[in-house]
N, C-alpha and C positions, 0 to 999 in steps of 0.2 A: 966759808960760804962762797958759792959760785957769783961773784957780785957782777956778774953782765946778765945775769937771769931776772931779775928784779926790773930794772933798765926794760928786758925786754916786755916783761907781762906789763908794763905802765904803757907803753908803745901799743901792744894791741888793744887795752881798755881804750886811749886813747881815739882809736881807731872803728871803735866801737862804736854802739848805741846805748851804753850805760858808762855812769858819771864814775863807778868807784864796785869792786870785785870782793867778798868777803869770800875767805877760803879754812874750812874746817880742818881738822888734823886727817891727812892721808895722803895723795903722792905728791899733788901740787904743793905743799908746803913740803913735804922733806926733796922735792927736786931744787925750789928756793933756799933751802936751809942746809941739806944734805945731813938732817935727822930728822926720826923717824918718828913721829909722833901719834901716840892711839886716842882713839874718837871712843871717850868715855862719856861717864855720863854727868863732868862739870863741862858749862861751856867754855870753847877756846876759839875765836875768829878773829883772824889777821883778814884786816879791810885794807885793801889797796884800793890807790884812787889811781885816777892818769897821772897828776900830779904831784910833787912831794911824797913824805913821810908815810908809811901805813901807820896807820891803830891798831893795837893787838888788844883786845881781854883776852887776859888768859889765868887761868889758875894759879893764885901765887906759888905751889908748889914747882913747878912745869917753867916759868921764871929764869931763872939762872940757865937751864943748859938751852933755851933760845938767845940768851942776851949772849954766852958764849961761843955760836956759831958766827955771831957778827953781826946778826940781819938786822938792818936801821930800820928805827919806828917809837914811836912813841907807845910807852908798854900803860897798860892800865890792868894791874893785878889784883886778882881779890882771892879773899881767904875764904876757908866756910863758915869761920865766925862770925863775918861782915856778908857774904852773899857778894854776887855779881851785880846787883842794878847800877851800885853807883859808878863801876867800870863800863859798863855799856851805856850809860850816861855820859860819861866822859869822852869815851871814844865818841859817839853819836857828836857832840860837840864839835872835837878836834876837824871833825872832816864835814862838819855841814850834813851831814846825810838827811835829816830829813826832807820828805820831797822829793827824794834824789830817786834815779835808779840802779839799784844796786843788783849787778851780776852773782848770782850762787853757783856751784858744781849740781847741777841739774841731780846726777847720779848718785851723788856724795852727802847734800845738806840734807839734816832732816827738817823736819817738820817743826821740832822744838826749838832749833836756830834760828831757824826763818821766822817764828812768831817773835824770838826775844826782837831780832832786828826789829821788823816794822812796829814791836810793842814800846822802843825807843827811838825809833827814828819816823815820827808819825808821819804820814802821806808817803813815805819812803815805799818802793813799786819794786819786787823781787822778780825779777827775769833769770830764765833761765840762761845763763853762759858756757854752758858747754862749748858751741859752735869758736866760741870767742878762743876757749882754752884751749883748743884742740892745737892750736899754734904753737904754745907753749915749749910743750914738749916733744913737737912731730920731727925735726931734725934733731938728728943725733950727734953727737960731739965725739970726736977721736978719742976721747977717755969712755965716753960712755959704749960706741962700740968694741970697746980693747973690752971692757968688763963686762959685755954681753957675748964675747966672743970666749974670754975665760970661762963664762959660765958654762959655754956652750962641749968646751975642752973637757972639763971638770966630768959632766955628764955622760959623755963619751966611751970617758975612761972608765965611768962606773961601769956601766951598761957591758962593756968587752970583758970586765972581771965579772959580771953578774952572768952573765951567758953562760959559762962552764960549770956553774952553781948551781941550774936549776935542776929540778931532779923529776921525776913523776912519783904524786901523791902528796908534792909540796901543795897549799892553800896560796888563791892569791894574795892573802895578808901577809904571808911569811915571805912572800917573794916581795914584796913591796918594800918592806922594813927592811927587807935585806939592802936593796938596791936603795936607800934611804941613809942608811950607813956606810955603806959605801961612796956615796957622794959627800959626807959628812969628814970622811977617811981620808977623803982624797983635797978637802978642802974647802970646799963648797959651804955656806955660811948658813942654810936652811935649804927645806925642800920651797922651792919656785910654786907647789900646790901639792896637796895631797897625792902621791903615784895613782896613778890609776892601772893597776897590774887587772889584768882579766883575760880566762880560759874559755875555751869549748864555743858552746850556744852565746856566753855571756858579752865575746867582742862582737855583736852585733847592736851592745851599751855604747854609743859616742861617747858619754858622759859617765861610765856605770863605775864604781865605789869595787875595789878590791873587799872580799866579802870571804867564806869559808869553801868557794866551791875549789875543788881537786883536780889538780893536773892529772892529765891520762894519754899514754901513746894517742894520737892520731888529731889530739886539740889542735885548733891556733890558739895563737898568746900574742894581744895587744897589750903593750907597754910604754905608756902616755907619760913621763915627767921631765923635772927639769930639778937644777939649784937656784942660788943666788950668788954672784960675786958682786961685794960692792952694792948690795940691794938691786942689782939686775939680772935677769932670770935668763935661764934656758926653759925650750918647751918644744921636746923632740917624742917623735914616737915611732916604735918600729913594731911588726906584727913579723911572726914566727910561726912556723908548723910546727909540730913531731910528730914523727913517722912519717910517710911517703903524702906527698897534699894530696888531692884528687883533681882530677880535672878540674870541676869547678870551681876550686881554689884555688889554682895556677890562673884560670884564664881569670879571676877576679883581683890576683891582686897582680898579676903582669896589668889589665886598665891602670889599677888606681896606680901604678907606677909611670906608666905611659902620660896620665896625669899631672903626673907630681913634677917629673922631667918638663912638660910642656910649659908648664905654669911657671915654671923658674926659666927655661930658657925666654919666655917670653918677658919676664919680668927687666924692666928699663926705667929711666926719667920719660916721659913722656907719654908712659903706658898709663893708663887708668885701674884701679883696682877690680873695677868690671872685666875691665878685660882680659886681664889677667885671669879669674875667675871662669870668665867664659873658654878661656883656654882649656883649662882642666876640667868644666863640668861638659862642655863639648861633647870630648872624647869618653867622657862617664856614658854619658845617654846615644852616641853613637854605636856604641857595641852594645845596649840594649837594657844598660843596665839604669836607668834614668828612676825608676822605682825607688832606688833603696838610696839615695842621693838625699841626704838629711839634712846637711848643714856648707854654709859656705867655705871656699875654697883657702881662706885667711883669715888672721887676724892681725894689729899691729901689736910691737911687744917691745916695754921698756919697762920703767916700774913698773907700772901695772901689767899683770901678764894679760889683759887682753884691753889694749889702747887700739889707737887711729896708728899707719891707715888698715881700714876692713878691707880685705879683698872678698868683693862682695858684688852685686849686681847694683847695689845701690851708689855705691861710692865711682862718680866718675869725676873725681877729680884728679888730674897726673900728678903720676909719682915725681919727685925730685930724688938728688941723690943724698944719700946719708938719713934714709928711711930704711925702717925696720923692721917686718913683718916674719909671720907665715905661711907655709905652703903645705896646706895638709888636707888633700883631697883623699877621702874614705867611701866606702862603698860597705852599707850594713845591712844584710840579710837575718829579717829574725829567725830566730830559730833556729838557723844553722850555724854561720859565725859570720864576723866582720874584720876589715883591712882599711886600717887608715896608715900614711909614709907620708912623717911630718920632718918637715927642717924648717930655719931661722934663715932668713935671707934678709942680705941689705942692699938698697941698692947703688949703684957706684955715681962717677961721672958718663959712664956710657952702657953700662949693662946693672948684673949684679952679681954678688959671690953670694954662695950660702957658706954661711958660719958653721951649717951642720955637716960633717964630711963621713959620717958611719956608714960603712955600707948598704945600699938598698934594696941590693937583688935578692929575691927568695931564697931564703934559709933554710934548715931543716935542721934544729937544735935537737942533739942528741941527750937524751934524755933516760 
C-alpha cells in the first residue's frame, strides 16, 4: 500500500467542511489500497475521518485481501448469514458519526449507501465531496507517470502493427478486436474502454460504438482507444483516409491539427484549463468551422479514464506540474465524416511533454 496516501486524504478532510469521508469500492479506494475493488451489490464503505483510524464494513468475503494490502483501520465484517446492521453499527460508533457531516463520491455513492449511512448514523448530513477528492489524486507520482507513459508505449505499438492489417470490407468490430489483441500481445493488462473503431459517415459519432458497418476506398477511419499498465490507461485517437481525402477533408483535419499542436504548445503550470481549451477551439471557429465543435478540448486521465483536470472553459484553475490530461480537439460533420487527433499530455516544471509521440500528419492508409 502507497502509505503517504491515506496521510494525504485525512489532510484534505481535514481541510474541509466535513468531519469524516466514506468511500465505496472504485478508484479512490484502489488508489489507497492499490486493489481493485467491484461495487457490488453487498455494501463495502471505508469511513475516513480527519483524524485516526478509518471504519471499514465490508463483506466478510472481500476481508482478507484488504487486510493484506496493509491499509489501517479498524475492519467490521459481516457475513450474509448475519447481515450488515450490526457492522454499520459498529463502525457508526467507532467514529462518532452521528450528527456529523459526512463527505460521499458525489459521482460514485449510490443511493442505497447513503440511506444505510444516515439510517445508522442518525442526524449524520451527506455532502457531496467531490470538490474535496479532486486533490486526492490530481498530482501524479513518478510511478504513476512511468505506468501511464507505458500504457501509452503499449498502445502505440499496437496501432503501427494494426495499420498494415486493415483491409477494405473489414467491419468496424473486426478492426476493434483486432487492435484489442494486439495491445493484449504486446502487454497491456485490459482495454483502457471499449475501441471505438468507426468508418465513413459514422466518425462524425464523438462517442459512436464500433458496429457492422464496412470499410470502403475513400472512408475516414477514427480510431479512439487505449490499454492499462499497472491499472492506468492510455486514450489516444488518430483519424485516417483511404484513397485520395478531398478537399474538405484535408482542410478539416489540417484545423483540428492546428488545434491539437496549439493546445499542447500552449499547455504549462500556470495555464488554466480554459485556456488551454480556448486555444484549440479558437482556431476551430476561426476557420469557420465553430458548428460542428461538440465537446471540450480535454479531459484529465489516471484511474479513471476521465478525472480532473477538464480542459474545458469551465475549469480555471492553473495547471501545476505533474498533471495529466488530454488534448483532443475534433471537428464532426454529420453526415459526411469526422476528425478528432487525441494525445496524453503532462505537464512538467516549466512546459509539458505529450506521452503520445504517433505520428499526426494526414495519412492515407492503403487499403
Amino acid at each position: 500500500m502507497q502509505v503517504d496516501r491515506l496521510p494525504h486524504l485525512q489532510r484534505l478532510i481535514a481541510e474541509s467542511d466535513v468531519d469524516a469521508i466514506a468511500l465505496v469500492p472504485g478508484r479512490n479506494i484502489q488508489y489507497l489500497t492499490e486493489v481493485q475493488f467491484l461495487l457490488l451489490e453487498r455494501p463495502f464503505i471505508v469511513f475516513v475521518p480527519a483524524q485516526g483510524d478509518p471504519a471499514i464494513v465490508i463483506p466478510a468475503l472481500e476481508m482478507q485481501q484488504l487486510v493484506e494490502t496493509g491499509f489501517p483501520g479498524n475492519y467490521f465484517a459481516w457475513t450474509d448469514a448475519d447481515g450488515y446492521t450490526s457492522a454499520f453499527q459498529q463502525a457508526s460508533q467507532a467514529l462518532d458519526l452521528p450528527g456529523k457531516r459526512i463527505g460521499v463520491e458525489g459521482l460514485t455513492m449510490r443511493v442505497r449507501e447513503a440511506n444505510l449511512i444516515t439510517e445508522h448514523a442518525p442526524g449524520a448530513a451527506i455532502i457531496d465531496a467531490d470538490a474535496v477528492l479532486v486533490d486526492l489524486r490530481l498530482l501524479k507520482s513518478k510511478e504513476e507517470i512511468a505506468h501511464l507513459r507505458a500504457a501509452n508505449a503499449i498502445s502505440q505499438q499496437a496501432l503501427e502493427q494494426l495499420l498494415p492489417r486493415i483491409k477494405e470490407g473489414m467491419t468496424e468490430r473486426q478492426i476493434a478486436r483486432m487492435l484489442s489483441q494486439l495491445q493484449r500481445d504486446l502487454g497491456g493488462e485490459n482495454d483502457a474502454f471499449g475501441p471505438i473503431v468507426l468508418v465513413g459517415q459514422r466518425t462524425a459519432l464523438p462517442h459512436g460504438e464500433p458496429g457492422d458497418a464496412v470499410l470502403k476506398r475513400g472512408d475516414a477511419v477514427l480510431i479512439d482507444f487505449g490499454t492499462r499498465v499497472h491499472g492506468y490507461p492510455s486514450d489516444i485517437t488518430r483519424t485516417f483516409f483511404t484513397g485520395e481525402p478531398t478537399d474538405r477533408m484535408r482542410k478539416v483535419y489540417d484545423t483540428v491539427l492546428t488545434a491539437n499542436e496549439n493546445a499542447r504548445q500552449t499547455a504549462r503550470p500556470g495555464i488554466t484549463g480554459a485556456e488551454i481549451d480556448q486555444a484549440a477551439t479558437q482556431i476551430l471557429h476561426d476557420e469557420g468551422f465553430g458548428e460542428y465543435v461538440k465537446h471540450r478540448t480535454g479531459h484529465g486521465l489516471g484511474l479513471d479514464i476521465h478525472e480532473h483536470p477538464n480542459i474545458s472553459p469551465e475549469n480555471t484553475r492553473p495547471l501545476e506540474p505533474n498533471m495529466v490530461f488530454t488534448i483532443e480537439p475534433g471537428l464532426y460533420l454529420t453526415g459526411a465524416f469526422g476528425v478528432r487527433i487525441e494525445d496524453n499530455v503532462v505537464t512538467t516544471q516549466d512546459g509539458a511533454e505529450s506521452l503520445t509521440t504517433f505520428p499526426r500528419e494526414l495519412t492515407v492508409l492503403d487499403i
